[in-house]
C-alpha positions in Angstrom: 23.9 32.3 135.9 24.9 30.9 139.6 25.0 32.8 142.8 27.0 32.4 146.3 25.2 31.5 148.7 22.8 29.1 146.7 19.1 30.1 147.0 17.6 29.4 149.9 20.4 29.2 152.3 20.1 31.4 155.2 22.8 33.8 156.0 23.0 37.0 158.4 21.6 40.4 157.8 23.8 42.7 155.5 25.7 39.3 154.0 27.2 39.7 150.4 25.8 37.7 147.6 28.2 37.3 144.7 26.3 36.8 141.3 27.4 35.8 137.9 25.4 37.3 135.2 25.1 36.0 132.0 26.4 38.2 128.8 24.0 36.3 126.4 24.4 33.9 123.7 27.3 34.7 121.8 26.9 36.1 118.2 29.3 35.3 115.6 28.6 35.3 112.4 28.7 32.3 110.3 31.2 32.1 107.6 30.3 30.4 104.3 33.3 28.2 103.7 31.7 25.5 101.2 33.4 25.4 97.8 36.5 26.1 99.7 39.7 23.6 100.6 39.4 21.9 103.6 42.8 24.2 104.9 41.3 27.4 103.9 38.0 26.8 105.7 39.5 25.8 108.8 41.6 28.8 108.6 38.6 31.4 107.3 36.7 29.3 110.6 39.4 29.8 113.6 40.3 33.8 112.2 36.5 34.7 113.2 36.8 33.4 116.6 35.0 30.0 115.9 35.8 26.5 116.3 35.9 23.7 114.3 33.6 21.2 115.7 34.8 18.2 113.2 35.3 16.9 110.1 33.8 14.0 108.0 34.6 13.1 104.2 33.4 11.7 101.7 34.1 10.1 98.6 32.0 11.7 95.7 32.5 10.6 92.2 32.5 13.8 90.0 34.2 16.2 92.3 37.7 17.6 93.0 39.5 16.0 96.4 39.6 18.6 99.2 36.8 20.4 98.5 34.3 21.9 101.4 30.5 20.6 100.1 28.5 21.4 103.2 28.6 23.0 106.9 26.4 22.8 109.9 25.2 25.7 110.9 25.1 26.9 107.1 26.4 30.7 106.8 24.9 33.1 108.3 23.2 30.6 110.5 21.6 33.3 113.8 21.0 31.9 117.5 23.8 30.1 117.6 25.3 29.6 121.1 27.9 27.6 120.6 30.1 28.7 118.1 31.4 25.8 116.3 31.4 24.8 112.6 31.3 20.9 111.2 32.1 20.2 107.9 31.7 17.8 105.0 34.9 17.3 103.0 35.4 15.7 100.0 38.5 13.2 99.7 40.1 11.4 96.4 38.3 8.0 95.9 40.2 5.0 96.0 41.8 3.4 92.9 39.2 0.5 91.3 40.2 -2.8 92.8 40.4 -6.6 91.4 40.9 -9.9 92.7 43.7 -11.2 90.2 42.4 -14.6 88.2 44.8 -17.3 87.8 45.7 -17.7 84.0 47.9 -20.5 84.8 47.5 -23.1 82.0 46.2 -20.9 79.3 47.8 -19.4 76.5 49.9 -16.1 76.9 48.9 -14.9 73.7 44.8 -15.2 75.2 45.4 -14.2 78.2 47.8 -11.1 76.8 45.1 -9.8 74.7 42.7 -10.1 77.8 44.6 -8.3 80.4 45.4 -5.5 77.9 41.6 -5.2 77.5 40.9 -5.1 80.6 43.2 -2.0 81.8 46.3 -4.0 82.5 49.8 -3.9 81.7 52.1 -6.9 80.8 55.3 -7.5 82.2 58.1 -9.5 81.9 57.1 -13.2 79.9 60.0 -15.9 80.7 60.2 -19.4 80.0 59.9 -21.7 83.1 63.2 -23.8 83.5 63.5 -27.0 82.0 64.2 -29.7 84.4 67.1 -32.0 82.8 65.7 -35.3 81.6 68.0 -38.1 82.7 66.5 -40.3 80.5 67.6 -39.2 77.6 70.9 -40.7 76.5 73.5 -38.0 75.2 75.9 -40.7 74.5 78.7 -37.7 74.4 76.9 -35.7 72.1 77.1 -32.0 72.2 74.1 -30.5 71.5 73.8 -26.8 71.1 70.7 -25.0 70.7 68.9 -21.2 71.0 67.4 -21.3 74.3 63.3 -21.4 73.6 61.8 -18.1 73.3 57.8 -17.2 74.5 55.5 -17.3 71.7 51.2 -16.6 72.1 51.2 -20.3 71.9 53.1 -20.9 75.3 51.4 -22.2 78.4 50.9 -20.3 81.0 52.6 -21.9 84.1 53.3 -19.3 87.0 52.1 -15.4 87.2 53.1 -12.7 89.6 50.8 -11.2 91.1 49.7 -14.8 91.7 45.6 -15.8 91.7 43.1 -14.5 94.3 45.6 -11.6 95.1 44.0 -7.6 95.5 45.1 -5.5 92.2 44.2 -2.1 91.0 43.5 -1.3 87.6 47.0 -0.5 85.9 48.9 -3.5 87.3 51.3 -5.4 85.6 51.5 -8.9 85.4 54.1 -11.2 84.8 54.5 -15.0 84.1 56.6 -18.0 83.2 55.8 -19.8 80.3 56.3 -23.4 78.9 
């Protein structure tokens, strides 16, 4: 592999030359980890004296999270001089994602029905506070009366998580009604 002193160089009669000799490419065999987890590759990897080179994942509809599905150089690979092992890993895929309409000025009962289609949960349905109308003489009158209560019929007027926000399917939605 190298030598001291370099070729060529002139040196005295009876000088020592120091050589490095090569053992060879270094065989190791190739474990098959596919099909394994991505811990228990690694593992089954750095017990037979190899590396692991590195790691990329991928999101693959159809097959468990954490899951070995290939390797470079495949099992049992021969001539390989260095010994290191890259793999493909599978990872969970992301929940599906919306971008939340608004629903403001439409009719809970409507928009109920379509959110519950769609994969969504309702939540709480309040009525928007009444702002106190001045006009309206009382002339000492005491007026008592149930406080309004949402019907399918009532307007839409503010929802949480409000229009053009990211959802994932499952939310729940809330609003204020009129």
């Amino acid at each position: 592999m190298t030598q001291l002193p370099l070729p060529g160089t002139k040196v005295r009669r009876g000088w020592q030359v120091r050589v490095a000799q090569s053992l060879g490419p270094q065989r190791v065999a190739i474990p098959d980890v596919t099909k394994q987890s991505e811990r228990a590759a690694e593992w089954n990897i750095q017990r037979r004296g190899v590396e692991v080179a590195s790691t990329a994942e991928i999101q693959l509809p159809g097959t468990p999270a954490d899951q070995v599905l290939a390797q470079s150089p495949p099992a049992n690979a021969s001539q390989v001089a260095a010994p290191k092992i890259s793999l493909l890993v599978t990872v969970a895929a992301d929940p599906l994602s919306y971008v939340m309409p608004s629903f403001v000025g439409q009719p809970l009962g409507t928009v109920s029905r379509t959110l519950q289609d769609a994969g969504f949960k309702l939540g709480n349905v309040s009525m928007a506070p009444v702002a106190a109308d001045a006009a309206l003489p009382t002339a000492g009158l005491l007026m008592i009366s149930a406080p309004p209560q949402p019907s399918p019929a009532s307007i839409i007027a503010v929802q949480t998580p409000p229009a053009g926000q990211k959802v994932f399917a499952g939310a729940v939605v809330n609003f204020e009604v009129k």
